[in-house]
VEXBA-473888 format. One record per residue (C-alpha): residue number from 1; residue in three letters; z, y, x. Coordinates in pm, whole numbers, plus 50000, padded with zeros to 5 digits. Layout:
REM residues N
<pt NUM 'ALA' <Z Y X>>
...
***
This chain:
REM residues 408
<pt 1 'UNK' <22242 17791 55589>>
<pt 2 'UNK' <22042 17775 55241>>
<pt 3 'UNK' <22120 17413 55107>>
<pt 4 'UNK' <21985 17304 54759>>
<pt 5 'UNK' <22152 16992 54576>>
<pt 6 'UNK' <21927 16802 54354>>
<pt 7 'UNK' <22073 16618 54043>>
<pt 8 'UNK' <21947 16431 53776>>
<pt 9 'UNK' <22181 16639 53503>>
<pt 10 'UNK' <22402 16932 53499>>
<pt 11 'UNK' <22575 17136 53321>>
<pt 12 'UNK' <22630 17306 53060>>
<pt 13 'UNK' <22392 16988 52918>>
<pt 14 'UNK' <22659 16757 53142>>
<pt 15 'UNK' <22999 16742 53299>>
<pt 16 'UNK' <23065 16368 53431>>
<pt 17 'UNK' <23173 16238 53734>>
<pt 18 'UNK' <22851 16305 53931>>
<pt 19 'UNK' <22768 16667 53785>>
<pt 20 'UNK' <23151 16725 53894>>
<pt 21 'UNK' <23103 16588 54292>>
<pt 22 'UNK' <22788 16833 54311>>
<pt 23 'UNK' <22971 17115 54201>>
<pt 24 'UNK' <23261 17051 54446>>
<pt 25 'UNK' <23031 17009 54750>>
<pt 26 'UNK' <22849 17315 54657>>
<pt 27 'UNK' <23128 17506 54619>>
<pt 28 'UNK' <23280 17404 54970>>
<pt 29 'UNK' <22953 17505 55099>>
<pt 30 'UNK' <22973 17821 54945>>
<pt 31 'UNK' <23316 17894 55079>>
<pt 32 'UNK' <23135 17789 55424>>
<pt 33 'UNK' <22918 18069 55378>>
<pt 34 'UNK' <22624 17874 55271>>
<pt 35 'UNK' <22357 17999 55009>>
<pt 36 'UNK' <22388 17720 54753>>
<pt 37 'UNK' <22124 17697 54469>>
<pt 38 'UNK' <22095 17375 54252>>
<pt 39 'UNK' <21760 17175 54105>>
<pt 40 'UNK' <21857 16991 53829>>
<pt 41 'UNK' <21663 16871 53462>>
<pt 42 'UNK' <21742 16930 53041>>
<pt 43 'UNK' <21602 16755 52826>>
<pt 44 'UNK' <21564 17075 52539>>
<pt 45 'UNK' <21690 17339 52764>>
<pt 46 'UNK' <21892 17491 52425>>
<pt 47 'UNK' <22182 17603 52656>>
<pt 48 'UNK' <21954 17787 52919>>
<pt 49 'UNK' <21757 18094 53002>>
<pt 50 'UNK' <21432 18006 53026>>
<pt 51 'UNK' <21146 18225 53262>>
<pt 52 'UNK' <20838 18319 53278>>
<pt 53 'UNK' <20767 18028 53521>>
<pt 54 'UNK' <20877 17759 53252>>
<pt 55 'UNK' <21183 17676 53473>>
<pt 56 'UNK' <21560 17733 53327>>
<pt 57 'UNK' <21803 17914 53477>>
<pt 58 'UNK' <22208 17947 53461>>
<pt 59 'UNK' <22493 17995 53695>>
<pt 60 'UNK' <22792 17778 53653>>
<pt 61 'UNK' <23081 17850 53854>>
<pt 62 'UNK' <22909 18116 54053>>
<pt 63 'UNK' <22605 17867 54157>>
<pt 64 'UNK' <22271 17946 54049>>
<pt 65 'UNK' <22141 17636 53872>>
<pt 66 'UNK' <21755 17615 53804>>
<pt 67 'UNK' <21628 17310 53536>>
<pt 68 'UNK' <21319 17143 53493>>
<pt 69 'UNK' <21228 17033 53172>>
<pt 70 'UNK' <21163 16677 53049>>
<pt 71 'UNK' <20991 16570 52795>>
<pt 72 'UNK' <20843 16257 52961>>
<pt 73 'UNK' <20907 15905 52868>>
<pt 74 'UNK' <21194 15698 52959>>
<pt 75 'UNK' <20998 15477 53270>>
<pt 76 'UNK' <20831 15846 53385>>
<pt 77 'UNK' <21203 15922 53440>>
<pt 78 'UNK' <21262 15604 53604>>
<pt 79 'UNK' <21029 15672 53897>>
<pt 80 'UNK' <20769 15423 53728>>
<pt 81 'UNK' <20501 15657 53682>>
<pt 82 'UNK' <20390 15981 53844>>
<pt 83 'UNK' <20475 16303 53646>>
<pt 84 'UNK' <20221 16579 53736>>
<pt 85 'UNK' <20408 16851 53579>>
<pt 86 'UNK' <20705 16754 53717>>
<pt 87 'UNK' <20604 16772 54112>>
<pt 88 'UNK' <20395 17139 53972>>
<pt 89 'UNK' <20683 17266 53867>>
<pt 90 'UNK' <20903 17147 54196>>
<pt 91 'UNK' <20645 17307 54359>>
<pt 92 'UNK' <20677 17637 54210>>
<pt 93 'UNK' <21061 17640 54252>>
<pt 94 'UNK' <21045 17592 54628>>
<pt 95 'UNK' <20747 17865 54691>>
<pt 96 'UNK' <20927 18145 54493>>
<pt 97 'UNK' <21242 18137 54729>>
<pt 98 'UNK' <21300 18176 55090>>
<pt 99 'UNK' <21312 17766 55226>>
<pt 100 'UNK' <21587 17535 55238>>
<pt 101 'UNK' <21716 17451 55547>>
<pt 102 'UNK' <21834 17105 55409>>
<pt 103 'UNK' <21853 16913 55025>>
<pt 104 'UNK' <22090 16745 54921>>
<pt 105 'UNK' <21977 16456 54657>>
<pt 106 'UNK' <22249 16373 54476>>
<pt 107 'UNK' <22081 16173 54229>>
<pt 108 'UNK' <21685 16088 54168>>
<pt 109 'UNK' <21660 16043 53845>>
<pt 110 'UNK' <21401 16220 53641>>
<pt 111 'UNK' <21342 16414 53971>>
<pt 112 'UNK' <21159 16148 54195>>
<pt 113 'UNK' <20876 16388 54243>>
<pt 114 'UNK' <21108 16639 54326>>
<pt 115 'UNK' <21234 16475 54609>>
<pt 116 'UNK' <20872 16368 54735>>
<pt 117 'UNK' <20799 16715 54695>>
<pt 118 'UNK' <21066 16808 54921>>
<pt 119 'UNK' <20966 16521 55224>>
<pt 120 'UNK' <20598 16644 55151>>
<pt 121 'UNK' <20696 17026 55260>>
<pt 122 'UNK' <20941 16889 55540>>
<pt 123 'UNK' <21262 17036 55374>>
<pt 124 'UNK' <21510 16747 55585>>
<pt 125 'UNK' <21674 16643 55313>>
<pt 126 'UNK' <22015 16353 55265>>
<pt 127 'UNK' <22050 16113 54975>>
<pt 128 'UNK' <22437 16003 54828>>
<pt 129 'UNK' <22358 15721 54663>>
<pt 130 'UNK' <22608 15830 54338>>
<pt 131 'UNK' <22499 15455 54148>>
<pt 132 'UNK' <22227 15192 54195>>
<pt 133 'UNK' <21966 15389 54056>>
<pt 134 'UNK' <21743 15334 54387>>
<pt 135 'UNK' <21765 14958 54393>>
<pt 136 'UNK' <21761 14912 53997>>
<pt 137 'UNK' <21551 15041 53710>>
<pt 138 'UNK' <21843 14971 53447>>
<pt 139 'UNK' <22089 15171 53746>>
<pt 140 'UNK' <22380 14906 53697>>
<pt 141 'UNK' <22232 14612 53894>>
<pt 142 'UNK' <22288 14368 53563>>
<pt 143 'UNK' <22002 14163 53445>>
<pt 144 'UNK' <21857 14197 53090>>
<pt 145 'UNK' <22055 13824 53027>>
<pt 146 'UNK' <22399 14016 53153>>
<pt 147 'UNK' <22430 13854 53484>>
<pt 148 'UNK' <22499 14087 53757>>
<pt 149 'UNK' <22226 14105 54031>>
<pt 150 'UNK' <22211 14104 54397>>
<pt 151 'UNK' <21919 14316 54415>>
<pt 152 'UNK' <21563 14364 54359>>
<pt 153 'UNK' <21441 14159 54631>>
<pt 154 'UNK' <21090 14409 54678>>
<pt 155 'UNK' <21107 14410 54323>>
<pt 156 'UNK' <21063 14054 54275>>
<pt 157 'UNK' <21337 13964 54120>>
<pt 158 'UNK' <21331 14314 53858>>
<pt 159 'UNK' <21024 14130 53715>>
<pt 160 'UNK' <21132 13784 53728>>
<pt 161 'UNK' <21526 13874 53552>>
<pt 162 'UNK' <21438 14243 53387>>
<pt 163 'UNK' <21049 14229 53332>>
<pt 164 'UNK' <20977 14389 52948>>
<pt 165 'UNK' <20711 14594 52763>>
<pt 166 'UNK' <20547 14819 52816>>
<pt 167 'UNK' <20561 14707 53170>>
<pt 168 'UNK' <20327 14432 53136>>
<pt 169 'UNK' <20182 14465 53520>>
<pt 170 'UNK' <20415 14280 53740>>
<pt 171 'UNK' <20333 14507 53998>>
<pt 172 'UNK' <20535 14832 53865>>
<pt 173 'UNK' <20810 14685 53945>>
<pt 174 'UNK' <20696 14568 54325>>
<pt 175 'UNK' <20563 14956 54330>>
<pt 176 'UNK' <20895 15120 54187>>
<pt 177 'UNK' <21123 14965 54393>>
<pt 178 'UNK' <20857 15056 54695>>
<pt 179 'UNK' <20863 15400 54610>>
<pt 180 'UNK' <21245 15399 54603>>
<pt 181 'UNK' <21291 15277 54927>>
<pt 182 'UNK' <21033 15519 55108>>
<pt 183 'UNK' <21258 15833 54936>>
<pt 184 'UNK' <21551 15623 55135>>
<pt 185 'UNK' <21406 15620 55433>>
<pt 186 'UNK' <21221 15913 55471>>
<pt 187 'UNK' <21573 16110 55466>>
<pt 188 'UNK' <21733 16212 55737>>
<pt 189 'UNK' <22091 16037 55631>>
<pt 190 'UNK' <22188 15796 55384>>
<pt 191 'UNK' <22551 15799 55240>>
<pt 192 'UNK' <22691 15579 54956>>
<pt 193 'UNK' <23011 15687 54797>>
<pt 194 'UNK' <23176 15320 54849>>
<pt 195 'UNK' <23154 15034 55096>>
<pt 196 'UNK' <23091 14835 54741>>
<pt 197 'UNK' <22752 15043 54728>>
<pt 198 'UNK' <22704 15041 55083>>
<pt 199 'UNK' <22707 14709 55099>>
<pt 200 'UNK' <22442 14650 54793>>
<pt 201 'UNK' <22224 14889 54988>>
<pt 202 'UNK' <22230 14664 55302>>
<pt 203 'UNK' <22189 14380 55115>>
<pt 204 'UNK' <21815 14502 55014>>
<pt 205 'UNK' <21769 14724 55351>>
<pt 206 'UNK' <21946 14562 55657>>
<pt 207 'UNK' <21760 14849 55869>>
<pt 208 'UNK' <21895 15135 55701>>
<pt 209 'UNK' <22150 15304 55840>>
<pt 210 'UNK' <22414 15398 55531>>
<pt 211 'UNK' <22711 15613 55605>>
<pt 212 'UNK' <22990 15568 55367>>
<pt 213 'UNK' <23141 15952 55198>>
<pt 214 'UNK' <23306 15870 54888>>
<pt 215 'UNK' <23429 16137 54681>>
<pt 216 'UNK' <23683 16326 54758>>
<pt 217 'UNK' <23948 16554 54456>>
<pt 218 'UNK' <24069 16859 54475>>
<pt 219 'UNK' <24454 16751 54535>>
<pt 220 'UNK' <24588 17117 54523>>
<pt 221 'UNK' <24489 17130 54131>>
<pt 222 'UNK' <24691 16807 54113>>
<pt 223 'UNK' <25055 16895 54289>>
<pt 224 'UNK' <25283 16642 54325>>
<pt 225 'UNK' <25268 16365 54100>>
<pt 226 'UNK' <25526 16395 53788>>
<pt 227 'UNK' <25786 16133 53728>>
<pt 228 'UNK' <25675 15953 53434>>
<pt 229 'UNK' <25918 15937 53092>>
<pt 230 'UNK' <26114 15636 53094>>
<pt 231 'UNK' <26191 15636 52754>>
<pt 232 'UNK' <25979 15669 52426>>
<pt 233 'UNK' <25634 15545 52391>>
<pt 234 'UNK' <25384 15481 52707>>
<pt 235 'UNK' <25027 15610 52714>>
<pt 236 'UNK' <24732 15437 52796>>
<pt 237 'UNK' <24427 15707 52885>>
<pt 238 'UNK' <24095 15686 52902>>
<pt 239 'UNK' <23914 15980 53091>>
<pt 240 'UNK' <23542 16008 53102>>
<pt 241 'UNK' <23172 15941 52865>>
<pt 242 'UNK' <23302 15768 52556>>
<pt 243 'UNK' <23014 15488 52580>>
<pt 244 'UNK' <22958 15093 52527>>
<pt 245 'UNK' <22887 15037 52905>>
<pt 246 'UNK' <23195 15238 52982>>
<pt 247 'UNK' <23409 15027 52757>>
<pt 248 'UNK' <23587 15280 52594>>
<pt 249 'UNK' <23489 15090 52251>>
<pt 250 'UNK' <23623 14735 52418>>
<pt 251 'UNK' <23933 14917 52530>>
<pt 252 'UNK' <24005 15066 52185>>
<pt 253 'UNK' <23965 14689 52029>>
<pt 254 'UNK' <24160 14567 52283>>
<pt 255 'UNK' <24442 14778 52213>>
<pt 256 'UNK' <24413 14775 51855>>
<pt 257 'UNK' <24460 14362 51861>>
<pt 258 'UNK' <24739 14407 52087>>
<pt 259 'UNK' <24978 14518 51836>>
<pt 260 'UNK' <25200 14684 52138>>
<pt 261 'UNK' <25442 14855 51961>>
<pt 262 'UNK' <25595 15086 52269>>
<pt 263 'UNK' <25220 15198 52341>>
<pt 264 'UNK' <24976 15501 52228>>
<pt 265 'UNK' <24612 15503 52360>>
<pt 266 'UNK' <24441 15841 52413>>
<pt 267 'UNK' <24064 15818 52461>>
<pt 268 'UNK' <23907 16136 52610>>
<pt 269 'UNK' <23605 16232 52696>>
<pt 270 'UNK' <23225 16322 52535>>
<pt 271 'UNK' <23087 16057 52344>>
<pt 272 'UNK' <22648 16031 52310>>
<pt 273 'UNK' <22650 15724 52097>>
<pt 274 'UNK' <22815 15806 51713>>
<pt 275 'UNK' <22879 15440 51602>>
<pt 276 'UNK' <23112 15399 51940>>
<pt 277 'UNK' <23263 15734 51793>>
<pt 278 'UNK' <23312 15619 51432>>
<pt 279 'UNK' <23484 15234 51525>>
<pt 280 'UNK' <23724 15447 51723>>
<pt 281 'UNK' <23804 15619 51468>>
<pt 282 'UNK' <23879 15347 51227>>
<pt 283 'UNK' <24055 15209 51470>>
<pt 284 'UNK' <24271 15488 51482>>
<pt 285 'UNK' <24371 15438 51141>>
<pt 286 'UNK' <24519 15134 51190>>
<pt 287 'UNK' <24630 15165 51562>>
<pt 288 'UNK' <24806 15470 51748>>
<pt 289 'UNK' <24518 15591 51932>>
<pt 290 'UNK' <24310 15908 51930>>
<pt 291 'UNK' <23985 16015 52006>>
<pt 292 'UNK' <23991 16333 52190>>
<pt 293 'UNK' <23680 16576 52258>>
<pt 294 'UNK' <23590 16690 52673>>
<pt 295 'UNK' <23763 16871 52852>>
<pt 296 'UNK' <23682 17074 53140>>
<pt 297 'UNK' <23706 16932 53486>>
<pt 298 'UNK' <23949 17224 53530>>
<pt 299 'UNK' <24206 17063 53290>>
<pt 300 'UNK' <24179 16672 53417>>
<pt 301 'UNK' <24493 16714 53612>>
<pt 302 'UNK' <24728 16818 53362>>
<pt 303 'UNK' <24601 16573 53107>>
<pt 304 'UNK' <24609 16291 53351>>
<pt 305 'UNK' <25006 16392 53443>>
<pt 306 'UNK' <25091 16340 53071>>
<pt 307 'UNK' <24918 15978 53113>>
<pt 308 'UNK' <25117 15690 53232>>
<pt 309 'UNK' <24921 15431 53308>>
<pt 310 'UNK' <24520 15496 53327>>
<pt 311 'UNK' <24228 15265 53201>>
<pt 312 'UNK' <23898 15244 53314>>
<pt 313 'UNK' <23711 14966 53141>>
<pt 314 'UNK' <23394 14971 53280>>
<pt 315 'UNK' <23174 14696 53158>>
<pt 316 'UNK' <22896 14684 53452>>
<pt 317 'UNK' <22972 14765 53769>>
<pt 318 'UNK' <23123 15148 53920>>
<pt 319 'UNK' <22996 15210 54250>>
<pt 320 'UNK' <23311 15447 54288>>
<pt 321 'UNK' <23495 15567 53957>>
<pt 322 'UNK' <23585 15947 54002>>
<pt 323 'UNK' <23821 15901 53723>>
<pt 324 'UNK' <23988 15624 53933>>
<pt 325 'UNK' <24078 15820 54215>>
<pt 326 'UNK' <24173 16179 53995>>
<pt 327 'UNK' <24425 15930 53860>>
<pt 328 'UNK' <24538 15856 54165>>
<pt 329 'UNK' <24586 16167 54242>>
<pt 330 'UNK' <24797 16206 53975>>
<pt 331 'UNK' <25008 15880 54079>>
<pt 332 'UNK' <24860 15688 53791>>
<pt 333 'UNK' <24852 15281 53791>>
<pt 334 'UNK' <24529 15153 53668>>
<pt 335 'UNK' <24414 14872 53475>>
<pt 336 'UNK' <24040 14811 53528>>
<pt 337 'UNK' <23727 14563 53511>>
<pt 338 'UNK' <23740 14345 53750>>
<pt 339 'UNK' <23362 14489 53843>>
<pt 340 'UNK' <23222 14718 54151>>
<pt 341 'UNK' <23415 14967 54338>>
<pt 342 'UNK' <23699 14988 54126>>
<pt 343 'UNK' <23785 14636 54074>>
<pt 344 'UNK' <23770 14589 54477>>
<pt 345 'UNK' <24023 14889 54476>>
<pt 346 'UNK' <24288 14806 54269>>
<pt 347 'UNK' <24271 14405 54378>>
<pt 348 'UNK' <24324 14554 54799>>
<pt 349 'UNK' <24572 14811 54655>>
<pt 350 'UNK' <24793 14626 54426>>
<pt 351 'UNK' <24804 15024 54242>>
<pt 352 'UNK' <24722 14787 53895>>
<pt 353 'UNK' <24504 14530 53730>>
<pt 354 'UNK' <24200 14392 53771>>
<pt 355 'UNK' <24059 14233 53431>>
<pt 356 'UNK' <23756 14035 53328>>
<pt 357 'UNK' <23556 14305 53190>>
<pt 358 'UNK' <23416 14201 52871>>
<pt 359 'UNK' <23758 13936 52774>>
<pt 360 'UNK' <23898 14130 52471>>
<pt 361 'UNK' <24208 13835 52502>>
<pt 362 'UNK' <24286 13947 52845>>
<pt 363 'UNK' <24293 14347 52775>>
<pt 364 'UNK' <24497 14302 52454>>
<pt 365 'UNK' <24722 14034 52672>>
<pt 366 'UNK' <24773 14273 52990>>
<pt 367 'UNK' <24858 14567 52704>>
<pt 368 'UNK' <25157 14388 52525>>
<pt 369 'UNK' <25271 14288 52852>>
<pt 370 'UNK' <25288 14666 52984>>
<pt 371 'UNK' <25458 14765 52591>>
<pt 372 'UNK' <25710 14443 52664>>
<pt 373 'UNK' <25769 14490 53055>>
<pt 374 'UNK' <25739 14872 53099>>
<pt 375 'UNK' <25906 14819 53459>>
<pt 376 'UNK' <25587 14735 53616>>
<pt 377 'UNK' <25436 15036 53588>>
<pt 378 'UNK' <25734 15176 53872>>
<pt 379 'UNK' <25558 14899 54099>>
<pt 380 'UNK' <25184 14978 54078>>
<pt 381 'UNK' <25273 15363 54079>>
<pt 382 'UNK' <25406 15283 54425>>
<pt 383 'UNK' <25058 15132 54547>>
<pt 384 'UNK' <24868 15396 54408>>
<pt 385 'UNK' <24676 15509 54743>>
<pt 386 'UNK' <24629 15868 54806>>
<pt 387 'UNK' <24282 15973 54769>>
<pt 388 'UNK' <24052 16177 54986>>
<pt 389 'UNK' <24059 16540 54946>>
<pt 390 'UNK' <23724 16722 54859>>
<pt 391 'UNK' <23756 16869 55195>>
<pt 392 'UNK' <23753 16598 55399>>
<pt 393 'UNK' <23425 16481 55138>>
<pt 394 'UNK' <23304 16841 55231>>
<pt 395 'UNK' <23314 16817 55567>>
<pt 396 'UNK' <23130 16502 55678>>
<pt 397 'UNK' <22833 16638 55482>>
<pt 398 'UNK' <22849 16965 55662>>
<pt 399 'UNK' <22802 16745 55951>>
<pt 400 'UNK' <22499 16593 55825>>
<pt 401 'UNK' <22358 16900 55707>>
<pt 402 'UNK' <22404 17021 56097>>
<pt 403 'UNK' <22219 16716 56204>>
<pt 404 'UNK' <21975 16716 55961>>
<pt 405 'UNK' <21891 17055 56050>>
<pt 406 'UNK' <21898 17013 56432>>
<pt 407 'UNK' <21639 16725 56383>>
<pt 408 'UNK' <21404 16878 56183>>
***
């Protein structure tokens, strides 16, 4: 079988949680004997080979990887407006190799055309909704005011809550969300990585039939999970894109007004926005806290294991929080925002917290009380659910690969 998996980013440009699912799914299709190739977009292509065709090329892990380049505007990207040399150059990628028997669109954005082009040449293809990119143009369902949304509503409510310039024609938005919902449809399967995501999904399209997949981790990189030290200094981690809407910059405030004397925070991860990076780091002066450059998805397990209680501060909502569930694979308790997926998780589990995500009081509060009361870490750890295995992830998409394939 000759599968292709379209994503929005990947690396060497990217290495988060979705770039990281992609490249475990391809890989178990590889070790199923599939040809795997991937369709993915740069923004300079500095890190690529580029050919004769204009398309970039690398292999990452032993899968070919083939990038389109972007230079369009922001609201092209967002499936707003058409992109001519986008859908050319999708074009030319799927007539100089032998045809797909089935895509795999991990995530739409940038590549809407991509994935038209793909319907319009009857490649069957799934979609994993990774986020809420197909429901919202902002991706996080949260209104321009900061109130979370329950949908677009046909786009009626993205241009009565989120309506700003350019996008002065209040039908864009009616037409985006349109276009959106024909890529869902027109696939042969749906899947959403949560029943938090699946739900939002069915909110806006009570026909559509949405299997849930979440993500599974590779527990054989993990082992068995490491008794934590006892004595000495905890650690609070943060793993993953050192952003504001990931609340790595809340979490370091938070833990610098805490004052917790028995507690270090290490904050990993790459970080796009250099005045996040530079308040961390006067935090640090003052706090015990570091900020730490990526790693490679390779080394997330043995970093985790010298964590003892994780954080994942999200401030909109996760439709699934890979970072969550690697931590759980390495028995890790969890505080979190008490938004999406992951608040829903730790609230059902017990594995943790679930805080308000934007009250600084209630992060600094919940961190003394770990430095004063270290003992309740023992009784989250033994919540912490065991998380699905990237084989088990692998294969119920083989399956609907099979019956894409069959139907087509």
């Amino acid at each position: 079988m000759r599968i292709l998996y379209v994503v929005h980013q990947f690396m060497p440009d990217f290495a988060g949680g979705t770039e990281r699912v992609t490249l475990n799914l391809a890989h178990a299709a590889q070790a199923d004997g599939a040809h795997v190739e991937i369709l993915t977009a740069t923004a300079d292509g500095a890190r690529w080979r580029e050919g004769a065709d204009g398309l970039f090329t690398q292999v990452v892990e032993g899968v070919p990887v083939t990038a389109v380049r972007i230079a369009e505007p922001p609201l092209t990207e967002l499936g707003f407006f058409e992109n001519p040399d986008l859908r050319a150059k999708a074009e030319a990628f799927l007539r100089g190799r032998p045809e797909f028997d089935v895509a795999h669109v991990m995530h739409a954005f940038r590549l809407v055309e991509a994935v038209e082009v793909l319907a319009e040449r009857h490649v069957p293809y799934i979609v994993t909704t990774t986020d809420f990119f197909s429901l919202c143009y902002r991706i996080n369902l949260v209104r321009l005011n900061g109130e979370l949304c329950d949908g677009p509503r046909d786009g009626e409510a993205c241009r009565t809550w989120c309506r700003q310039e350019p996008l002065a024609e209040d039908e864009r938005y009616v037409e985006r969300t349109r276009r959106l919902a024909h890529l869902l449809h027109a696939a042969s399967a749906v899947a959403a990585v949560s029943d938090y995501v699946a739900g939002r999904l069915r909110d806006e399209h009570p026909d559509l039939k949405v299997f849930v997949v979440r993500n599974g981790v590779d527990l054989v990189r993990f082992g068995r999970p490491r008794p934590r030290n006892r004595r000495g200094a905890r650690t609070v981690g943060y793993l993953g894109t050192v952003s504001q809407a990931k609340g790595a910059l809340m979490l370091a405030r938070a833990f610098a007004a805490a004052e917790a004397p028995n507690l270090k925070l290490r904050i990993v991860g790459p970080c796009y926005e250099p005045a996040v990076a530079e308040e961390i780091r006067e935090l640090a002066a003052r706090a015990p806290m570091t900020l730490e450059k990526a790693i490679p998805p390779t080394a997330a397990p043995a970093l985790l294991a010298r964590f003892d209680v994780l954080a994942v501060p999200s401030q909109v909502p996760e439709s699934f929080g890979l970072s969550l569930h690697e931590g759980f694979a390495a028995g890790l308790p969890t505080l979190v925002s008490d938004l999406g997926n992951q608040g829903e998780v730790i609230r059902q589990t017990g594995a943790g917290l679930a805080l308000p995500a934007a009250d600084l009081a209630a992060w600094s509060a919940a961190l003394r009380d770990i430095s004063e009361r270290p003992e309740q870490l023992r009784a989250w750890a033994q919540a912490v659910p065991l998380p699905w295995r990237v084989e088990e992830e692998a294969f119920l998409y083989s399956q609907l690969y099979r019956a894409a394939v069959v139907r087509a």
